[in-house]
C-alpha positions as CSV (number, residue, x, y, z in Angstrom):
1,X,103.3,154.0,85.1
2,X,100.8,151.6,83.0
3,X,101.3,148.7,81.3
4,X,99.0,147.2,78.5
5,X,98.1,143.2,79.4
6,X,97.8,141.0,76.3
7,X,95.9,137.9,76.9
8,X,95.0,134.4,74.4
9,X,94.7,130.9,74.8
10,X,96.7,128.4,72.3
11,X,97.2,125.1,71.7
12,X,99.9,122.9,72.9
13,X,102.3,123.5,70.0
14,X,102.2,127.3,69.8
15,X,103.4,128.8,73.4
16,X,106.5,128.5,72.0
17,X,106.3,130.1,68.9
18,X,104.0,132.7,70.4
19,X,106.7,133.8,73.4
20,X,109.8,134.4,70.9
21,X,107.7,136.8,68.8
22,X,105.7,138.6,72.0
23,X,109.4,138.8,73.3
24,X,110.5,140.6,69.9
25,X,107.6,142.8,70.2
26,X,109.0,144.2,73.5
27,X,107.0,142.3,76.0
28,X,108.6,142.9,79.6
29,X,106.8,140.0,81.1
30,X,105.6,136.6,79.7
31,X,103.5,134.2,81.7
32,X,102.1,130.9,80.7
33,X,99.4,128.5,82.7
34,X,97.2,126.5,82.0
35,X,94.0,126.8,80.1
36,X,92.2,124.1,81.9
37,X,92.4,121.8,84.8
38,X,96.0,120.2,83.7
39,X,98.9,120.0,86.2
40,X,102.6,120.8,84.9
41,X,104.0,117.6,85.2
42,X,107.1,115.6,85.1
43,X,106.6,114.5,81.2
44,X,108.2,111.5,79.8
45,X,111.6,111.7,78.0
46,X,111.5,113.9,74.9
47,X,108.2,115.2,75.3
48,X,107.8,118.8,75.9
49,X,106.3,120.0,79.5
50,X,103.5,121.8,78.1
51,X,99.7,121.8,78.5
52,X,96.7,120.7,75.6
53,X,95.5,124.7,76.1
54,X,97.5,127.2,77.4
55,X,97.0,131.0,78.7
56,X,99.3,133.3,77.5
57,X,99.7,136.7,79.3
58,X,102.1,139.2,78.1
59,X,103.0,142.5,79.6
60,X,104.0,145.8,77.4
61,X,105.0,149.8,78.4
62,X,101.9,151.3,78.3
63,X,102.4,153.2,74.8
64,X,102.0,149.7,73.3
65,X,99.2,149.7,70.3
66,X,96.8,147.1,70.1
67,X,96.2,147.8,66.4
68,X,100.1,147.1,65.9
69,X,100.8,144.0,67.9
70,X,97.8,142.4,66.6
71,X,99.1,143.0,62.9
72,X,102.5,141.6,64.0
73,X,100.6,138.8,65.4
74,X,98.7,137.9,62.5
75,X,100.2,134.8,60.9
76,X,100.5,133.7,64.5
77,X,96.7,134.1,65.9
78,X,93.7,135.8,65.0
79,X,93.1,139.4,66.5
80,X,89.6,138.2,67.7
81,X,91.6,136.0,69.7
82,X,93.6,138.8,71.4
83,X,92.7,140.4,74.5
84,X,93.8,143.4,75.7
85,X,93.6,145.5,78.9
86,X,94.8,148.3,80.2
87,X,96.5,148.1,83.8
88,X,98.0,150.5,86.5
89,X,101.2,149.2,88.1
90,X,100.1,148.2,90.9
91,X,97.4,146.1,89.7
92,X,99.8,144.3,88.4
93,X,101.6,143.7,91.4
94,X,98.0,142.6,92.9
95,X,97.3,140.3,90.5
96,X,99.4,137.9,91.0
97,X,98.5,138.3,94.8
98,X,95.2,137.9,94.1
99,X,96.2,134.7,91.7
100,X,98.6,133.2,94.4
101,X,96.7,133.8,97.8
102,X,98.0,132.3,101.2
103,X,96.7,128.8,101.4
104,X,97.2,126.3,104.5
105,X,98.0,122.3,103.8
106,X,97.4,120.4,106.5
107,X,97.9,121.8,109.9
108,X,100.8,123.7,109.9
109,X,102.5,124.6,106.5
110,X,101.8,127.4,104.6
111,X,102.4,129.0,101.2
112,X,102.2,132.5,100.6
113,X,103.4,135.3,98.5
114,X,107.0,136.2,98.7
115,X,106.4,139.3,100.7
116,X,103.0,138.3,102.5
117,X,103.7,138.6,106.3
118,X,101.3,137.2,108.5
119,X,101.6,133.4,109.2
120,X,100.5,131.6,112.7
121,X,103.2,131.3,115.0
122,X,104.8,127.8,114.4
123,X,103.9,127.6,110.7
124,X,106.0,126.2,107.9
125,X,106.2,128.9,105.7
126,X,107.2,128.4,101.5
127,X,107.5,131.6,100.0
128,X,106.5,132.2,96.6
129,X,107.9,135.0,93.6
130,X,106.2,136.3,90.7
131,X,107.5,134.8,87.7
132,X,108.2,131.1,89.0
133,X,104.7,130.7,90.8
134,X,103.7,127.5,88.2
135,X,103.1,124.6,90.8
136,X,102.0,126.9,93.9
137,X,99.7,124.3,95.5
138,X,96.9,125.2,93.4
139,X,96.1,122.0,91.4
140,X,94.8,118.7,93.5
141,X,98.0,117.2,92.5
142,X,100.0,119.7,94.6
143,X,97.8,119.9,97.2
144,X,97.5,116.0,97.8
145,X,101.4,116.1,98.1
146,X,101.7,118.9,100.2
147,X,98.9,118.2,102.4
148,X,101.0,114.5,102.9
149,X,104.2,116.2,103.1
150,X,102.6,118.0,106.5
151,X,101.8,114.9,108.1
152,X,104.6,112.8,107.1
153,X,107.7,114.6,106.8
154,X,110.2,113.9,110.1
155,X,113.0,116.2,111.6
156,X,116.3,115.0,109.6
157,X,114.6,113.1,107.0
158,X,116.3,113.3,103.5
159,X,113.8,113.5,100.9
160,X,113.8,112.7,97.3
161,X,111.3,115.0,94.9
162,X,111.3,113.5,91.5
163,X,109.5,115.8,89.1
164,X,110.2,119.3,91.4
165,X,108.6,122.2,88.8
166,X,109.0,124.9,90.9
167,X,110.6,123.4,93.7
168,X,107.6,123.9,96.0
169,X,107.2,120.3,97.4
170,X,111.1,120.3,98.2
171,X,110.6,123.7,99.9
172,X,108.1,122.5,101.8
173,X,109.9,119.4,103.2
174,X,113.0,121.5,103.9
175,X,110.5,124.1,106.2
176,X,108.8,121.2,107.7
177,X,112.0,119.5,109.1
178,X,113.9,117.5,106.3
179,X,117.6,117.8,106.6
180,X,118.0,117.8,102.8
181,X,116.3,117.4,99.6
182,X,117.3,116.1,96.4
183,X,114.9,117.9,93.7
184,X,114.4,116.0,90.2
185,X,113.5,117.6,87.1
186,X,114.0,117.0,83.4
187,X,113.5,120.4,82.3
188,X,115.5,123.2,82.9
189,X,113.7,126.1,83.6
190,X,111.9,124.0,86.1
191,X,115.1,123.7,88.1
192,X,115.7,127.1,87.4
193,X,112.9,128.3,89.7
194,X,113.5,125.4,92.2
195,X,117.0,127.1,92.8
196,X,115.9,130.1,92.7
197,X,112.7,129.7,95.2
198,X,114.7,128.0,97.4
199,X,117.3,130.6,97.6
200,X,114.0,133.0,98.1
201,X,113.7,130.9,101.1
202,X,117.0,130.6,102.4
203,X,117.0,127.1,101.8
204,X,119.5,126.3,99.3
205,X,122.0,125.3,100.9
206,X,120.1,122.0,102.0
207,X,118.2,121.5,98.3
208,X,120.5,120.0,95.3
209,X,118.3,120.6,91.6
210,X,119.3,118.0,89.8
211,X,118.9,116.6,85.8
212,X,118.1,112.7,86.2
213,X,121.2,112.0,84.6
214,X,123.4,113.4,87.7
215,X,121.7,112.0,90.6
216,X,123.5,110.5,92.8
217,X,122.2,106.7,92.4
218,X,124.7,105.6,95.7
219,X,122.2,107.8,98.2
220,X,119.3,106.3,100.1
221,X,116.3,108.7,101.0
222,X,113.9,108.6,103.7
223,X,110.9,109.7,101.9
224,X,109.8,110.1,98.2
225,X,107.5,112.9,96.4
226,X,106.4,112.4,92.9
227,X,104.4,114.4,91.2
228,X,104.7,112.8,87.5
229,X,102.1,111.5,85.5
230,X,101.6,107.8,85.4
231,X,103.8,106.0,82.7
232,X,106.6,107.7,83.9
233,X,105.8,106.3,87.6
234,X,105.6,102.9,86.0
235,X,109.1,103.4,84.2
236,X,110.7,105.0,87.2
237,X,109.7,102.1,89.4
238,X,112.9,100.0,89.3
239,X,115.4,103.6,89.0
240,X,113.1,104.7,92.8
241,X,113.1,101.4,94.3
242,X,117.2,101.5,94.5
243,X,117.4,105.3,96.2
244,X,115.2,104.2,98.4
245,X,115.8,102.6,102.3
246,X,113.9,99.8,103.3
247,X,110.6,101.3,105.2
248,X,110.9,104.6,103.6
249,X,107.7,106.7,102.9
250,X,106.6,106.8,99.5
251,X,104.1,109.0,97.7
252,X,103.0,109.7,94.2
253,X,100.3,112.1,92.7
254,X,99.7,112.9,89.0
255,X,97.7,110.1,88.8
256,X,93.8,109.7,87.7
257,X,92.1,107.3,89.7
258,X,91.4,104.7,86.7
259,X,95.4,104.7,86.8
260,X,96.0,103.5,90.4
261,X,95.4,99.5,89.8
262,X,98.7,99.9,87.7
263,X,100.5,101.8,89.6
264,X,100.0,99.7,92.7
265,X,100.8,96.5,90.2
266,X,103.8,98.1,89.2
267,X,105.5,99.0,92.1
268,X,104.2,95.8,94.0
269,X,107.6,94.1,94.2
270,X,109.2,96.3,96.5
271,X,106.1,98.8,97.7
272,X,103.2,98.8,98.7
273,X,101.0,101.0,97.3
274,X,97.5,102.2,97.8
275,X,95.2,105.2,96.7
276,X,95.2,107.0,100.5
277,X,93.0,110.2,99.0
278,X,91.5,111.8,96.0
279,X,90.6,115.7,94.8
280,X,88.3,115.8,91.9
281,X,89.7,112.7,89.2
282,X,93.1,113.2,91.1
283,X,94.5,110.3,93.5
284,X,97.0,110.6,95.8
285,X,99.0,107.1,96.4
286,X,100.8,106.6,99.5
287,X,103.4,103.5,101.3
288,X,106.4,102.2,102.2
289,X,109.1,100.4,100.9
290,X,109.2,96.6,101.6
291,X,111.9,96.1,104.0
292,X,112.4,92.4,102.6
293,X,113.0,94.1,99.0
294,X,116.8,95.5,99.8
């Protein structure tokens, strides 16, 4: 069987609008990334989790007309804006294969594709489905985090990730040793495919995807993950600090490196702070919590 691949980029107000009406127009499949070099981050409260540009993919039955969906599409997006390709099944299975490759993060931890098979013996292995691949480890941001996660993460810890998307920095503590994770996300198809990854990885049972609004504020976590963009660091600062122990390992991404300085300001009172690597415009910060601070 063959499938007809529509393809456009938009702007950050129109996925939206776009998706309902491909979805009326019998699309199977509907993917969105991003256009640019933009990670999907934690956004602040109210704002939606979207990228400036976008890349919209949408997958029809093969007897799909161009000529037709581009007329539907009209008041939408110019045809000249519409790609379209004709695929065999099992490139389609391929190309997200080819999209979401094994990759290695440090020395030991790997992600791959849900069905890839050959990982080094002693690996920590995060598996990976089509459909909820956004925040695979392919952005600087995710790769900072997971590359730290590696040399960081302890057997037992319990590990707080605050901004989770897919779930793949919580899966990846979990496989590395962590007795639990607590995985933070305003939006909720983000902890959608967290729960669903990590039951993918036989996980779920140790990794609780949580709204903001229901964590538990009484627990204390060894180690900290955020992958959020910088005002929200600065306004979570105070809300961190407390789920925090004293000496616990902290580390934040999503941040450009003109950013750091107020980071490190604002979490000075009870962390301390510092840019520890960076990947393109991309810093990782890394530290501890002050013991004196509790």
């Amino acid at each position: 069987m063959g499938w007809l691949q529509l393809e456009t980029s938009v702007g950050q107000s129109e996925p939206g609008i776009l998706e309902a009406e491909l979805e009326k127009l019998g699309a199977i499949s509907i993917t969105l990334r991003d256009a640019g070099d933009e990670p999907l981050l934690e956004p602040a409260p109210g704002e939606t989790p979207l990228w400036s540009s976008t890349r919209v993919s949408a997958l029809f039955p093969d007897d799909a007309e161009p000529e037709k969906l581009s007329a539907a599409l009209h008041d939408l997006i110019d045809a000249s804006e519409l790609n379209y390709t004709r695929i065999e099944d099992i490139d389609w299975q391929t190309s997200w294969q080819q999209r979401l490759s094994a990759r290695r993060f440090g020395e030991r931890l790997w992600v791959v594709p849900h069905d890839h098979e050959q990982t080094p013996a002693g690996s920590a292995v995060v598996r990976l489905e089509p459909g909820l691949a956004f925040g695979t480890g392919e952005h600087a941001t995710t790769a900072l985090c997971l590359e730290w996660l590696d040399a960081n993460i302890r057997e037992g810890d319990r590990v707080l990730d605050y901004g989770c998307g897919s779930g793949v920095l919580a899966i990846a503590a979990l496989a590395l040793g962590a007795a639990s994770v607590c995985a933070v996300d305003i939006d909720t198809q983000a902890l959608d495919a967290t729960r669903n990854n990590a039951i993918n990885n036989g996980c779920d049972d140790r990794l609780r995807a949580v709204h903001p609004n229901v964590v538990d504020n009484s627990q204390r976590f060894d180690v900290l993950v955020a992958n959020i963009v910088s005002g929200t660091l600065i306004e979570l600062g105070t809300a961190l600090e407390g789920m925090m122990r004293p000496g616990a390992r902290l580390a934040s991404a999503g941040i450009l490196a003109h950013q750091a300085d107020d980071i490190a300001a604002a979490w000075s009172g009870w962390a301390n702070m510092r840019v520890t690597q960076q990947r393109r415009n991309w810093v990782l910060m890394t530290g501890t919590k002050l013991k004196s601070s509790d």
